[in-house]
C-alpha positions in Angstrom: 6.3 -6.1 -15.3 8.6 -3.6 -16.9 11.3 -3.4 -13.6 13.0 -6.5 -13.2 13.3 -5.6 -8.9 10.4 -3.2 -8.6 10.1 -1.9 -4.8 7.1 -1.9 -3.3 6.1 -0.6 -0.2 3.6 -1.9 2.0 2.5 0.1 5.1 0.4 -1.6 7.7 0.4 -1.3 11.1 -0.9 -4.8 11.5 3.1 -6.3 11.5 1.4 -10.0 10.9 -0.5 -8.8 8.1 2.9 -7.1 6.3 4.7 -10.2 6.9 1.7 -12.5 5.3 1.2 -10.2 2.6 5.2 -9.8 2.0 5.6 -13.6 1.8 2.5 -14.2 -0.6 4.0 -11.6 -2.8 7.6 -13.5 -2.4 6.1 -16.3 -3.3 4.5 -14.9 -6.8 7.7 -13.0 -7.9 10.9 -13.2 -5.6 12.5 -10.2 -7.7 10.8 -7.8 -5.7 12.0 -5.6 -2.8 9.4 -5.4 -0.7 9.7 -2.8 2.4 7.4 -3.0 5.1 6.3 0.3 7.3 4.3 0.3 10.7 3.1 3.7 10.0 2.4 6.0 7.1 5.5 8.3 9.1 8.0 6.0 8.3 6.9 5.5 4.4 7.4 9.3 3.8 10.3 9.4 5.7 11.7 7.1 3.0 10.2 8.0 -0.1 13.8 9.2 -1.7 14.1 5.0 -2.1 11.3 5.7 -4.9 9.2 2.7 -5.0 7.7 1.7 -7.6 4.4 1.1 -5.8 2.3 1.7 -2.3 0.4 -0.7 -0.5 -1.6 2.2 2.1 -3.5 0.4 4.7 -6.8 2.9 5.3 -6.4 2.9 8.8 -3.2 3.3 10.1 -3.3 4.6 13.8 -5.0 1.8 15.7 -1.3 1.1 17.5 0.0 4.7 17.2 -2.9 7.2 18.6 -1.7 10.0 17.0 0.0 8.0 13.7 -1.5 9.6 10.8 -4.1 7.6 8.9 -4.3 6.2 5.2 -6.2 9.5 3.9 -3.9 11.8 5.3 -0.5 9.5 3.9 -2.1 9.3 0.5 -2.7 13.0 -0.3 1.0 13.5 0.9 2.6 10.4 -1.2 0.6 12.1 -4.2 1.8 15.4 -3.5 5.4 14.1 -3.4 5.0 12.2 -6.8 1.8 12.5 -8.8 2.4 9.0 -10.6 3.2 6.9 -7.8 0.6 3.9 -7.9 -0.9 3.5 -4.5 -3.1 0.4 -3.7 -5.6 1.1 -0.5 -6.5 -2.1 2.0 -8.9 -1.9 4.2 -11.5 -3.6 5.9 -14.0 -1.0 5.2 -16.6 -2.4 2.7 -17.9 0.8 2.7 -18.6 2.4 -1.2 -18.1 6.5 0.6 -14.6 5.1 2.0 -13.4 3.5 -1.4 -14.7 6.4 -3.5 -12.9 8.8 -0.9 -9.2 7.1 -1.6 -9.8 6.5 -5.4 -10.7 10.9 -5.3 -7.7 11.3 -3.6 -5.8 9.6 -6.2 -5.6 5.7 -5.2 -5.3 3.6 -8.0 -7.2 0.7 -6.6 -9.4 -0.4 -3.1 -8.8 -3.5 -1.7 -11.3 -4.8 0.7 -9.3 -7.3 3.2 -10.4 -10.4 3.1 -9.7 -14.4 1.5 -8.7 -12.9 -2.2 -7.3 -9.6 -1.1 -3.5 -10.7 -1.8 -4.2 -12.7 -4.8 -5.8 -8.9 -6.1 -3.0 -6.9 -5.0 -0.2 -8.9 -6.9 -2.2 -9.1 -10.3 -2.6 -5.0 -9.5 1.5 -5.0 -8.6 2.1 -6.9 -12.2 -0.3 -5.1 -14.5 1.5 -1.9 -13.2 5.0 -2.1 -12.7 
């Protein structure tokens, strides 16, 4: 890890699954400054903090109808800031859907499930 507090947030509207994922990560490093978001909205709305890296559920608006979903939040997080690692989770285990996010310029796809946090802090260390 080349920041010794990197900030990473994670947006999820599951709150349970933020929490979890936020302890687990806690747990691995406690250096980091983890910020958790219900809906992609309130990650852009704070993108001046500059994380160092996105965790973007894939589908964001079953609590909020009209709450934009992962897609939509990752084309505008890379068109705020080209270099910004983003991570996808979703339970899609659909190929089309991962291929989909990687084109739009995820770094990774992380199907939800048993090793799903174990994956997304070895992809937090290799790249921060």
């Amino acid at each position: 890890m080349t920041s010794n507090n990197p900030t990473i947030f994670i947006v999820d509207d599951e709150p349970l699954l933020s929490e979890m994922l936020t302890d687990y990560l806690l747990d691995q490093y406690d250096g980091f400054n983890i910020k958790a978001f219900p809906t992609g909205e309130a990650c852009l709305q704070s993108m001046n903090e500059q994380p160092d890296i996105v965790v973007l559920d894939y589908y964001l608006n079953s609590k909020e109808k009209d709450a934009a979903n992962g897609i939509d939040i990752l084309k505008e997080i890379k068109k705020r800031n080209k270099a910004l690692p983003v991570i996808m989770l979703s339970s899609q285990k659909s190929y089309g859907t991962a291929s989909k996010t990687i084109m739009y310029g995820a770094m990774h796809y992380v199907i939800k499930g048993q090793d799903a946090f174990e994956e997304i802090y070895q992809l937090i260390k290799a790249n921060v």
